[in-house]
C-alpha positions in Angstrom: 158.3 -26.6 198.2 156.3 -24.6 196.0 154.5 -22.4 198.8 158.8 -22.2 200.2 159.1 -20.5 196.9 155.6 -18.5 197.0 156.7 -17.1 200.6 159.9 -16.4 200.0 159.5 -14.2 196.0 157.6 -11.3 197.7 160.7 -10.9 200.0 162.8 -10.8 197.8 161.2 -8.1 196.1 161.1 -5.6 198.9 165.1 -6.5 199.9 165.4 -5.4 195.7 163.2 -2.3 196.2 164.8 -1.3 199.4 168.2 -1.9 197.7 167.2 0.4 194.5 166.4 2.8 197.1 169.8 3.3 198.7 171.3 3.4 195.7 169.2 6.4 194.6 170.2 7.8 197.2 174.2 7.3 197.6 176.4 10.0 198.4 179.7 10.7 196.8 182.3 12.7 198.3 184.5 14.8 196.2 187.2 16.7 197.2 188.9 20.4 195.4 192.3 21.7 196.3 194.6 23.9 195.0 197.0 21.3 195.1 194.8 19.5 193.7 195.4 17.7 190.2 192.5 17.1 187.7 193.7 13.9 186.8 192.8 12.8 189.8 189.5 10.8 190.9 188.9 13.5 193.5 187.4 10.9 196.1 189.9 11.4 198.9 191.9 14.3 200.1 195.3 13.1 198.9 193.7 12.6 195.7 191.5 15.8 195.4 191.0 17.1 191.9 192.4 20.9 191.1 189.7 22.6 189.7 185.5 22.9 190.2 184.8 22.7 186.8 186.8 18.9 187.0 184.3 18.3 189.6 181.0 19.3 187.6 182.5 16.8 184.8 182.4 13.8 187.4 179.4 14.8 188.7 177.9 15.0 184.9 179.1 11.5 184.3 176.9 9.5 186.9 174.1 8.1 185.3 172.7 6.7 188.1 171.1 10.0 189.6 173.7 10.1 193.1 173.9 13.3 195.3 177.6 14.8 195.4 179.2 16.8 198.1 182.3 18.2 197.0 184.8 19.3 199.7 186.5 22.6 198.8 189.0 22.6 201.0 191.4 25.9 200.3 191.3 28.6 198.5 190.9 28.7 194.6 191.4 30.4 191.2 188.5 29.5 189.2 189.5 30.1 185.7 186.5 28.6 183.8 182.8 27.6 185.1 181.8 24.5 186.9 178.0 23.8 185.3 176.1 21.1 186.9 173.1 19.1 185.4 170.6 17.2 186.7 172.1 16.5 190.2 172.1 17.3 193.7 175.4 19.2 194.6 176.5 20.4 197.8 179.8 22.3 197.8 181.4 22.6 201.2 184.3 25.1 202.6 186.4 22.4 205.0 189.4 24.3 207.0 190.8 26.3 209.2 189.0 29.2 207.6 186.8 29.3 205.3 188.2 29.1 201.7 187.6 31.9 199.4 186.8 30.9 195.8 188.0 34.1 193.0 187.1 34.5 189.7 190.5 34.7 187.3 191.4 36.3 184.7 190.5 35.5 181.1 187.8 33.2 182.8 186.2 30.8 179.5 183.8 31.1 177.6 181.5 29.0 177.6 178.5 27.3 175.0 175.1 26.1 175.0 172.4 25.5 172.5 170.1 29.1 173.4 173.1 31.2 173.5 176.0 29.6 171.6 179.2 31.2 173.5 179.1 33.7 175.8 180.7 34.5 179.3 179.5 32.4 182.2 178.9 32.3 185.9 181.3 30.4 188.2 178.8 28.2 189.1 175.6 26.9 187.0 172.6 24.8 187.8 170.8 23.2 184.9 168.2 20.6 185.2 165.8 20.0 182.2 165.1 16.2 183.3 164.3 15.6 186.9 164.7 18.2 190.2 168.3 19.3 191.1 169.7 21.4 193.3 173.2 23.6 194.1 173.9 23.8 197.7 176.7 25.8 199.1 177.6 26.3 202.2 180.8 27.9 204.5 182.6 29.0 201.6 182.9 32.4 199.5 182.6 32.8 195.9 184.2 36.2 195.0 184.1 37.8 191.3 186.4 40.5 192.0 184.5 42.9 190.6 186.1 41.2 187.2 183.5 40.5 184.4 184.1 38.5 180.9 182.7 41.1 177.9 182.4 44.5 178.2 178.7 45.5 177.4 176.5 45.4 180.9 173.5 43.6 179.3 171.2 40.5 179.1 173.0 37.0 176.6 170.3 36.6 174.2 168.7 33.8 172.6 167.9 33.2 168.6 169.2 35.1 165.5 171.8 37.2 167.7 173.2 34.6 169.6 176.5 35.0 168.4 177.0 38.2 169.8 176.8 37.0 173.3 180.7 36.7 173.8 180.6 40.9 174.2 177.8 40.6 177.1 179.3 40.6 180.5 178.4 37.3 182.7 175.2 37.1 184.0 176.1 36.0 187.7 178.4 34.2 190.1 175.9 31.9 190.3 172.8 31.1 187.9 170.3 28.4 186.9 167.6 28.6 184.0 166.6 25.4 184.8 162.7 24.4 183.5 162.7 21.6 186.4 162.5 22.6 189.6 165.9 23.2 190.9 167.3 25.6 194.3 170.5 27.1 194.9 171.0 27.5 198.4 173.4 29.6 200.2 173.6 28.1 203.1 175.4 29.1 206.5 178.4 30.5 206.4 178.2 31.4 202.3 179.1 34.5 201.1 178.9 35.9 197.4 181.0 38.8 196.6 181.8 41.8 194.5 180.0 40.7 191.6 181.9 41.7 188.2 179.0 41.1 186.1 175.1 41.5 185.9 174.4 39.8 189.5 176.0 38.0 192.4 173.4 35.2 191.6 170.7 34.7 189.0 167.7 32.0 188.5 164.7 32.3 185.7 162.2 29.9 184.7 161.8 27.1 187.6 164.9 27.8 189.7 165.1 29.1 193.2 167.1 31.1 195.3 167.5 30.0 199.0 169.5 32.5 201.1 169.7 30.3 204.7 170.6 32.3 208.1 173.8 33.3 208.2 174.5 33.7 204.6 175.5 36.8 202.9 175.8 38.5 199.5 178.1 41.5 199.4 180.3 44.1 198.1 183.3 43.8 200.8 185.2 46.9 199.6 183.8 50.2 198.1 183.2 49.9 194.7 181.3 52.0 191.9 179.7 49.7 188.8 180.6 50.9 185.5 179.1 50.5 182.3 181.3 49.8 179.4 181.3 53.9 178.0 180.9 52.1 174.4 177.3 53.8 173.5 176.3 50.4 172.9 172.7 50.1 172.1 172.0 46.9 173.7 173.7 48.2 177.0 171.4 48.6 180.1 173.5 47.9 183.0 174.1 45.3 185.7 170.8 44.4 187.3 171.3 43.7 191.0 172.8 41.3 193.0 170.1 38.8 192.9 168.1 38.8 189.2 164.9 36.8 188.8 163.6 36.3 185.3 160.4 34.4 187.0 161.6 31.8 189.0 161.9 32.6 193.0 164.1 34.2 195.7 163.7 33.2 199.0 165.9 35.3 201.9 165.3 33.5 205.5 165.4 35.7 208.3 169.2 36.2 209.8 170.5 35.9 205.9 172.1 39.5 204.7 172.4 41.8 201.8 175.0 44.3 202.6 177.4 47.3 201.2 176.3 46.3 197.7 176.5 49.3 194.7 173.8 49.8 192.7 170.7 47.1 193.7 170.1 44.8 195.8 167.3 42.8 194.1 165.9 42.7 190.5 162.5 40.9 190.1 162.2 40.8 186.2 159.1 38.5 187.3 159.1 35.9 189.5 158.5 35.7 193.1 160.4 37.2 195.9 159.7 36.7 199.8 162.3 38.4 202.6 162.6 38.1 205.8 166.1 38.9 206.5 168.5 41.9 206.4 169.4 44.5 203.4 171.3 47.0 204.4 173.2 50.0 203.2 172.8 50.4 199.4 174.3 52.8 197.5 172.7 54.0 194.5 174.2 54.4 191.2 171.4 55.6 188.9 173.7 56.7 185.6 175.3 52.7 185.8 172.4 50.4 186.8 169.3 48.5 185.4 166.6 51.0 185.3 168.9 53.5 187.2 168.1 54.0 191.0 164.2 53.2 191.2 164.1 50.5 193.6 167.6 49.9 194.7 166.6 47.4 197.5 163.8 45.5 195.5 162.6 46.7 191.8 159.7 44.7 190.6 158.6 44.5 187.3 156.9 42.4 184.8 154.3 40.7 187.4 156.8 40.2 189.5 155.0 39.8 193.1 156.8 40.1 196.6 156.6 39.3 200.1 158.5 41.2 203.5 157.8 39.0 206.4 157.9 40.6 209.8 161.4 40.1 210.9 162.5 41.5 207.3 164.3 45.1 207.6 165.7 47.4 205.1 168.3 49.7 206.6 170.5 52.2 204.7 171.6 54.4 207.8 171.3 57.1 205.0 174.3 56.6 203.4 173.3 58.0 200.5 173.7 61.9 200.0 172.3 62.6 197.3 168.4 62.7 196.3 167.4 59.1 194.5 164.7 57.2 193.1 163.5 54.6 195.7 164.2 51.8 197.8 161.5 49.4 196.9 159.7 50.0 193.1 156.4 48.6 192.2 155.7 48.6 188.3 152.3 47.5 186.6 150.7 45.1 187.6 153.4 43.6 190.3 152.3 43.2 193.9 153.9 43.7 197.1 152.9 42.4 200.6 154.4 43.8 203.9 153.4 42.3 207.3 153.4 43.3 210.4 156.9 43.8 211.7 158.8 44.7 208.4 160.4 47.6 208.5 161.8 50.4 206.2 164.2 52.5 207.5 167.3 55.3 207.1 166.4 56.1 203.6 167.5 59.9 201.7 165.2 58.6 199.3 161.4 57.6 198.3 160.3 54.3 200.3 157.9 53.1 198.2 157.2 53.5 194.5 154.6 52.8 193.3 153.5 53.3 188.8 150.6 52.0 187.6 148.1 49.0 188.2 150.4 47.9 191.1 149.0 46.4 194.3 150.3 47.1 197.6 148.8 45.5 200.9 151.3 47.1 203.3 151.0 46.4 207.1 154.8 47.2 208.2 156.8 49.8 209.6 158.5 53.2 207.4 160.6 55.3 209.5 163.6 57.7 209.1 163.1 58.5 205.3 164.6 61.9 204.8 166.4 64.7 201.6 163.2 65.3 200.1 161.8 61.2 199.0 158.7 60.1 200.2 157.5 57.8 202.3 155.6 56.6 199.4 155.3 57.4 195.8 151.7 56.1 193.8 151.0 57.5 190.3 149.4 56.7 187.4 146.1 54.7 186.7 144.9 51.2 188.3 146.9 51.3 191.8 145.5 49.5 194.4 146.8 50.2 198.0 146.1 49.0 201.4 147.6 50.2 204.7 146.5 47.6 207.2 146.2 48.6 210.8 149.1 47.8 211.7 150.7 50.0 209.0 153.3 52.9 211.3 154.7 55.4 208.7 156.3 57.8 211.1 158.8 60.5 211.6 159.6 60.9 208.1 161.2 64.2 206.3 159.4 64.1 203.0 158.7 66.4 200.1 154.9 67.2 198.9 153.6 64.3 201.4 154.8 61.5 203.3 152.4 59.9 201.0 152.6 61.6 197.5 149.2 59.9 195.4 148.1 60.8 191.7 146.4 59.1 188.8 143.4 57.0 188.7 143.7 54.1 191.8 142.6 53.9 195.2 144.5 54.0 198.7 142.7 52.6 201.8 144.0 54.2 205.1 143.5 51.5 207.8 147.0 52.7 209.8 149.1 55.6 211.0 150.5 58.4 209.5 152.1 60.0 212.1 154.7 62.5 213.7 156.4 63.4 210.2 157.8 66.8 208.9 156.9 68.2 205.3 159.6 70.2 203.2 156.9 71.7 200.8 153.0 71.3 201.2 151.6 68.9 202.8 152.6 66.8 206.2 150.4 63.6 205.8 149.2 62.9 202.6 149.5 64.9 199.1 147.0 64.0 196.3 148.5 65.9 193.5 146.8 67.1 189.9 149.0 66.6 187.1 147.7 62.6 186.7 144.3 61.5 186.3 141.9 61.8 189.7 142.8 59.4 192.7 140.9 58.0 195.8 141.8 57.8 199.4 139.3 56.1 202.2 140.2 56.9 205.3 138.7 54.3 207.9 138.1 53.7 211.8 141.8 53.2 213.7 143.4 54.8 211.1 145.4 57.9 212.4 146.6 61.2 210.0 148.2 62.8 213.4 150.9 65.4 214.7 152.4 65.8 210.8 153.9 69.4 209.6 154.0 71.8 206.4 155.2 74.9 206.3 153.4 75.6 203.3 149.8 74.2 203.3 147.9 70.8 204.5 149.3 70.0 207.7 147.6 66.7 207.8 146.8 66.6 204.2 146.5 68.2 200.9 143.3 67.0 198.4 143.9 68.1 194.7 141.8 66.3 191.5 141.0 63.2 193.6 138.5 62.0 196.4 139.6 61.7 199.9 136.4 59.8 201.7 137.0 59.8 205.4 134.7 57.1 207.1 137.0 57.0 210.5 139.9 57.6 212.1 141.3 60.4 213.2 142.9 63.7 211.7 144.4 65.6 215.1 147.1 67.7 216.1 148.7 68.7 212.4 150.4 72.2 211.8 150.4 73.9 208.8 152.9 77.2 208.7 150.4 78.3 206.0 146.5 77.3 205.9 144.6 74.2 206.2 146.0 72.7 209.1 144.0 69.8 208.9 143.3 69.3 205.4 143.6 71.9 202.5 141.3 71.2 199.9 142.3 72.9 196.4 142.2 71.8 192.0 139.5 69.9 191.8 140.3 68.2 195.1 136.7 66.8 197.0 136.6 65.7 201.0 133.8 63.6 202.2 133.4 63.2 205.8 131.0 60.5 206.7 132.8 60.0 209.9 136.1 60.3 212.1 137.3 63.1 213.9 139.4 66.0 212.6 140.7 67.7 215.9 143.1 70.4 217.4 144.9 71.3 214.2 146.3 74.1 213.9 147.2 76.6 210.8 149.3 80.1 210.9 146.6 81.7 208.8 142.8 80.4 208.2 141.6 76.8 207.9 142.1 75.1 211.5 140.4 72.1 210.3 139.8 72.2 207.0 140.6 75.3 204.1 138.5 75.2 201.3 139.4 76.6 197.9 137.2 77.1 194.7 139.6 75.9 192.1 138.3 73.7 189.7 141.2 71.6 187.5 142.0 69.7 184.4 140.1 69.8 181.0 136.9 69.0 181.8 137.2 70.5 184.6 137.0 68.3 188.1 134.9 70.5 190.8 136.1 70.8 194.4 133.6 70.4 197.1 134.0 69.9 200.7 130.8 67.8 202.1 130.6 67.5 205.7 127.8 64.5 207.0 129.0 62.9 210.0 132.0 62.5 212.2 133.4 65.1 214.6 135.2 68.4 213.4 136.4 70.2 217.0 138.9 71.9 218.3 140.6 73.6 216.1 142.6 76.9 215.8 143.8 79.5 212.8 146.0 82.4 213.3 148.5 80.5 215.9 152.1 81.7 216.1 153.6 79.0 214.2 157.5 79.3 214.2 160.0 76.9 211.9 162.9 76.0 213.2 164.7 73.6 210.8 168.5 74.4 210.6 171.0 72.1 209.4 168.7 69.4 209.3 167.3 69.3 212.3 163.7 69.5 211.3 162.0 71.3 214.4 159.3 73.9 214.7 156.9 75.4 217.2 153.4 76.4 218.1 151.8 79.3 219.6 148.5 79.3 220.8 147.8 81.9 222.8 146.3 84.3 220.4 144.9 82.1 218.0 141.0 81.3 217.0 139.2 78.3 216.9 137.9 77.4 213.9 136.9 74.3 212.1 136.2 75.5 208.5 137.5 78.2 206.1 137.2 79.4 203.0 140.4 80.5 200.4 139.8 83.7 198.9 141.6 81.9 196.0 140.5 79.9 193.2 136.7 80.7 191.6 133.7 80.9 192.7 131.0 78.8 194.2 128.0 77.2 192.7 125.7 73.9 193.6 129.1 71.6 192.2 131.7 73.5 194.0 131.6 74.6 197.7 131.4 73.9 201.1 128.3 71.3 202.0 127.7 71.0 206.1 124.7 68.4 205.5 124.9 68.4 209.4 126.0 71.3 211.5 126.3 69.5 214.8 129.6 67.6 213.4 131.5 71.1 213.8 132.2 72.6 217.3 131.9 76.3 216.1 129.9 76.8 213.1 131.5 79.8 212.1 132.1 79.3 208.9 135.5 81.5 207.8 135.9 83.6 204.6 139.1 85.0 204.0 137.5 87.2 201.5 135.9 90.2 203.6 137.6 88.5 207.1 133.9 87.3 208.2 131.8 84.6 209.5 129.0 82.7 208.0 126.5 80.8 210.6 123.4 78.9 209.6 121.3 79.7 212.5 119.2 76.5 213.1 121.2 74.5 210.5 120.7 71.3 212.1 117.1 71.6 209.9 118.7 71.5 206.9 122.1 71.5 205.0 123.9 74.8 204.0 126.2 75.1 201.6 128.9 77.9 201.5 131.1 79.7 199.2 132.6 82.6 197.7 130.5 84.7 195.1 131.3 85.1 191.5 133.0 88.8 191.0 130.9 88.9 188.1 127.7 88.6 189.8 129.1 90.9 193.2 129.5 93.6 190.2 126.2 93.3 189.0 124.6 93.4 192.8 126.7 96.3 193.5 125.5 98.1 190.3 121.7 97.5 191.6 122.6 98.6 195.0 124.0 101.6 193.8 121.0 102.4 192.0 119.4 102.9 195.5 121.6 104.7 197.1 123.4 101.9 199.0 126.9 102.7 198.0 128.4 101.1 200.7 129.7 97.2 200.3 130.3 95.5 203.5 130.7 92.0 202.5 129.8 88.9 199.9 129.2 85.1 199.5 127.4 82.5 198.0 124.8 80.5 199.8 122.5 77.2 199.2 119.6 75.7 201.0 117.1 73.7 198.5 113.6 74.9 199.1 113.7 76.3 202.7 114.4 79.6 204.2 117.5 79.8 205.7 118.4 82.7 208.8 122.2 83.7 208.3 124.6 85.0 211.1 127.2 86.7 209.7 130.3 88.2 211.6 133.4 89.8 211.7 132.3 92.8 209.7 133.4 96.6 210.0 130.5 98.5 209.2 128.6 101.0 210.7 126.2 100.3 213.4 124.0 102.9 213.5 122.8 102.5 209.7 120.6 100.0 208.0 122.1 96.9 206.6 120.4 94.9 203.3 120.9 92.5 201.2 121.4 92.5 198.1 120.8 88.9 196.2 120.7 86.9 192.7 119.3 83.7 192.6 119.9 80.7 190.2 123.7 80.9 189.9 125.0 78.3 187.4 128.3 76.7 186.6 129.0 79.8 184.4 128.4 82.5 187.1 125.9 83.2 185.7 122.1 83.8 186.6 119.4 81.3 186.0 116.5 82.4 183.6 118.1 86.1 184.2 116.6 86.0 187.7 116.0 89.5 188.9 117.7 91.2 191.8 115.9 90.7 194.8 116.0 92.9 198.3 116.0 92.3 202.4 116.5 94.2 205.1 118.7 92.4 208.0 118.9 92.7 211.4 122.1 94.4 213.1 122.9 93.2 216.4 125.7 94.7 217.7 128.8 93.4 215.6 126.6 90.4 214.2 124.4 91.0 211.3 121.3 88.4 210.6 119.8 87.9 207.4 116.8 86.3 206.3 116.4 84.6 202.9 113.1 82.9 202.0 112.8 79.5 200.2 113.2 79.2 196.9 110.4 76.8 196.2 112.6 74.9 194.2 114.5 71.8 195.8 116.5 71.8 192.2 117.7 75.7 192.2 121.0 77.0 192.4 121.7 79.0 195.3 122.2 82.4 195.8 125.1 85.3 195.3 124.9 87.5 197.6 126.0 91.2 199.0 125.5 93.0 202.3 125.2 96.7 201.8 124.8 100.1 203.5 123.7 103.5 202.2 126.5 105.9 202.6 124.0 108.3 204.6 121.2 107.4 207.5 118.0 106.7 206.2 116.6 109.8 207.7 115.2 111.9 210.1 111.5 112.7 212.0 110.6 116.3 212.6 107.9 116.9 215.5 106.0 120.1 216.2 103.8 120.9 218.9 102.4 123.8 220.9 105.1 125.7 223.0 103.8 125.4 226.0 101.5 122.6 227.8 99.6 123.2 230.8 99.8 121.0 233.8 97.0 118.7 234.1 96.6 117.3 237.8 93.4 115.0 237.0 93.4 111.6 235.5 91.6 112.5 232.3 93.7 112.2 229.4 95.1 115.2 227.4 95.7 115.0 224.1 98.7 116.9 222.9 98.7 118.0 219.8 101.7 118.2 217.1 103.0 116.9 213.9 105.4 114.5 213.1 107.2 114.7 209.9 109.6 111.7 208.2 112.1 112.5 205.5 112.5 109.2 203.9 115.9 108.9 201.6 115.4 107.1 198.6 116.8 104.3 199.6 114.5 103.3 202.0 111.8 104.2 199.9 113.1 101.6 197.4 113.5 99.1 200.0 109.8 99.1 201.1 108.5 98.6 197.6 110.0 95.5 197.0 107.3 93.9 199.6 104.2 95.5 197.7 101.2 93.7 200.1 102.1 95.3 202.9 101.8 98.5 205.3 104.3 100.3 206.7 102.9 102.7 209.9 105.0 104.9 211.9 103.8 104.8 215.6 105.4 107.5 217.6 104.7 107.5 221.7 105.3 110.1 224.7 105.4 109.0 227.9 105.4 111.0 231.3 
């Protein structure tokens, strides 16, 4: 008998524990009408309880930890909140149609121990015990645009507490649960005209699930107020979903829709979308933080995810110029993959302020009235565009991309097909912030972008653009630089890529230099040029605008342009070692005609593939100082004058373009050992060549310096203002005719008058001889 009972305990322990089990997890049906009564027990449809707040109080009572479904099953007046704790709810629309749940006048107040009494939600979530969760599903919660209070701000916690009755309600639905605890809006849910500071609010450990087919929305048009009190403490309603940590979770086929003011506000927390948000209308005087970020505004660490079926839309029904559809403050992070899209924006995209990270692989399209595609500024930014990254046929002001401040973007995607209102088509990296950095790497594409100012492709001020790969092809600027304009302290490194077929009105096809250093100290622009391709590319092209009534068109004219891959401004200062144009490699460029605007000429290293040349204008300080020495000699004529570079080797110059006389003697004039200052080094003297004039072309000479560590050269190209004389030659009158082979010797004398000029010229080479050979042939 005893091994009956030792058989027999064991099973009796698992029918106990499977019992226990099923009790955990019963299911109680409750059941809400508007014929309801509250002194009801609400477990059957005859005997359903009036209101939802009844409902929370039997839920409240169990002890025993059950999960309640309560059937709302017509439509209600909710005239005080229905708070849940530590269960599992499920609140179901049952009907014909789906019952519509209002917020009513003079809703309660209600109390708790962190905020004493203020005005509450219609629903609440609390769990500080075990999990919980708030389900809803095929009904519609509707505030009605009503709010308790009157002062659009935050209930607070501690000394102040009992101020909280003049703070409008936080939500239609909110949890600051420390357990974990979701709401879920599931199918058929809809959350509507929020009164108050959201539609539906979680902080600490809660979570917001929005399932497919759910939907948060302002069903009429509507413009949020604040309270017009002056209050201090008034900031405005935050959005219809506000996270204060916690996390938001939008499933793709779940909508945001027709909502005033925001969409989401990520006051911390975590946010990942992969549904719709569309049309959202701004309302900057009224709202948290005004318009910046009226889809998604993240702040406080706040970090976000948009999955690729997620999609912002606003079909631009906006008018007016805003803020931003998506903000990124401090150090917050947002991730886009491959297949999110943002689009049909009058506004900026992407915002972007401080030591923000953005890894952004998705789509921006359609952004127009003067935003950008995106907005990065201040210091510690960190952006990626991933290959997949499309940010096309945008209207944008000062960039698609507008970057300043002291960060880094890497270019891995597109940039493509989109119009410029001011400078720059592609990408503007601006000076009034500290210095930024852009990499630009293979597969990434700056193409087919417009300005009709300057930078067609791109504009580099007080910052580092570093171009690895990729390509920079078929921009138009209406001004200069069609490729790239390089000005303020901007500097371009090309260690690779090509930069192809853009085109400019005036100079700089490819890329316009120009000699302006910015800030205080002063950042130094340089264009280096080591590797990659630079072909193609044309200045001077009839480029035509064509925008009216905001149809953004324009047109290009090639027939009488020129190539040409590199110019230099005749703006800004001028050039030294630290600021000018570096080709480490002349073989990248496909005509190595170097443009100056000053003087309309050409600069060609010829054989520069020995050795690196750098290019500039000269300082007007030193040209005055050259001219004066010239002068001196006679050569009053001033044809042209740069700056030039080349470490310890001698360097042959080509330079073209010129008017000047052809049948005079061309020299130039140099000084050597020009510093930061202008100025010359060790008060180098003036120094003397003679070129070589072939036909329009004029070819210089310059020997090394013997110094890898010098300075570089200003330089002038000079005439005399007379020819550099004449030859007299006097013989006999008459010769007699010699019919032998033996030689006659005809006597004469040749005489040369040498102007001083020349004089001067051959006593700068002391050590050598100068013979004039004079010879007769019959």
């Amino acid at each position: 008998m005893k091994k009956v009972i030792w058989v027999l305990l064991p099973v009796l322990l698992l029918a106990n524990l499977f019992f226990t089990s099923v009790r955990a997890e019963e299911t109680v049906t409750v059941y809400v009408n508007a014929a309801g009564n509250d002194t009801n027990d609400g477990l059957t449809e005859e005997n359903a309880l009036l209101t939802l707040a009844k409902a929370a109080e039997l839920v409240n009572a169990d002890v025993d930890g059950k999960n309640f479904i309560i059937y709302v099953t017509s439509d209600l007046t909710m005239q005080e909140s229905a708070r849940f704790y530590n269960h599992n709810v499920t609140i179901v629309g049952k009907g014909e149609k789906v019952p519509v749940v209002t917020r009513g006048d003079d809703f309660k107040l209600l109390s708790d121990t962190a905020r004493s009494w203020y005005n509450p939600a219609m629903l609440e979530i609390q769990t500080s015990a075990s999990e919980a969760n708030l389900t809803l599903k095929n009904i519609v919660f509707d505030d009605n645009f009503k709010h308790g209070g009157s002062i659009f701000a935050q209930a607070v916690s501690g000394e102040e507490k009992e101020d909280n009755t003049v703070f409008v309600q936080d939500a239609i639905v909110a949890s600051n649960a420390t357990k974990s605890c979701t709401i879920t809006l599931d199918e058929g849910t809809v959350l509507r005209n929020f009164g108050g500071m959201s539609a539906v609010r979680v902080t600490n450990s809660a979570e917001v699930v929005m399932k497919k087919g759910s939907v948060i929305e302002d069903s009429v048009e509507y413009v949020r107020k604040k309270s017009g009190t002056n209050n201090k403490n008034e900031v405005g309603a935050a959005g219809a979903v506000w996270l204060q940590g916690g996390k938001f979770v939008m499933e793709e086929g779940a909508e945001i829709r027709n909502i005033n003011g925001r969409a989401i506000y990520a006051d911390g927390g975590r946010v990942e979308l992969a549904g719709t948000i569309s049309d959202i209308t701004s309302n900057k005087s009224n709202m948290w933080f005004g318009d910046a970020g009226i889809v998604l505004h993240l702040r406080n660490s706040a970090t976000a995810l948009l999955k690729s079926t997620s999609v912002m839309d606003n079909n631009a029904t906006d008018t007016v110029k805003v803020s931003s559809v998506v903000a990124v403050n401090g150090d917050c992070e947002l991730v886009a993959d491959y297949g999110a899209v943002i689009r049909n924006y009058n506004m900026t995209a992407i915002a972007v302020s401080g030591a923000a990270t953005v890894n952004f692989d998705g789509e921006i399209t359609n952004i127009t009235n003067g935003g950008n595609a995106m907005n990065i500024q201040r210091d510690g930014f960190n952006i990626t565009l991933g290959k997949n990254s499309n940010i096309h046929h945008n209207v944008s002001w000062y960039g698609t991309l507008y970057i300043q401040g002291n960060g880094t973007v890497n270019l891995y995607g597109k940039i493509n097909d989109n119009f410029g209102t001011d400078r720059a088509g592609g990408i503007a990296m601006a000076h009034n912030l500290n210095a930024s950095h852009v990499n630009m790497y293979d597969g990434a594409e700056i193409c087919r972008n417009y300005s009709p100012q300057t930078g067609g492709g791109l504009m580099v001020s007080k910052g580092t653009f570093h171009m690895y790969g990729g390509t920079i092809a078929d921009n138009v600027a209406k001004d200069v630089g069609g490729g790239i304009y390089v000005r303020n302290g901007g500097m371009v490194i090309i260690d690779g890529g090509t930069i192809e077929n853009n085109i400019s009105k005036n100079a700089g096809g490819g890329i316009m230099f120009e000699a302006a250093p910015w800030g205080n100290p002063a950042v130094q622009p340089y264009v280096e040029i080591n590797d990659g391709k630079i072909i193609n590319n044309y200045m001077f092209a009839d480029v035509q605008d064509k925008t009216a009534d905001k149809v953004y068109e324009y047109s290009v004219d090639k027939t009488d342009a020129k190539t040409n891959d590199v110019s230099i401004s005749q703006k800004g200062s001028f050039a030294y070692t630290e600021r000018c144009v570096r080709i480490n490699n002349s073989d990248v460029l496909s005509n190595k005609d170097v443009y100056f605007v000053v003087d309309n000429k050409t600069v060609t290293a010829v054989n520069s593939s020995e050795s690196s040349i750098w290019l500039g204008n000269a300082n007007a300080k030193t040209v005055s100082q050259l001219k004066a020495a010239s002068d001196d000699k006679g050569w009053g004529n001033q044809i042209a004058s740069f700056y030039v570079y080349r470490c310890d080797k001698s360097i042959e110059l080509k330079v073209g373009g010129l008017n000047f006389n052809e049948n005079l003697p061309v020299f130039a004039v140099v000084l050597k050992g020009v510093d930061a200052n202008g100025e010359n080094e060790q008060n180098a003297e003036v120094e003397f060549y003679s070129a070589v004039v072939d036909g329009k072309d004029i070819y210089v000479t310059l020997p090394g310096t013997g110094d890898e560590n010098s300075l570089g050269r200003d330089v002038i190209l000079v005439q005399p203002t007379d020819d550099i004389g004449s030859v007299v030659i006097e013989g006999p009158k008459e010769l007699l005719y010699n019919r032998s082979l033996t030689e006659y010797k005809v006597p004469y004398t040749a005489t040369y008058r040498m102007p001083k000029g020349f004089m001067e010229a051959i006593k700068q080479v002391q050590d050598k001889r100068y013979k004039l050979s004079i010879y007769f042939c019959c």
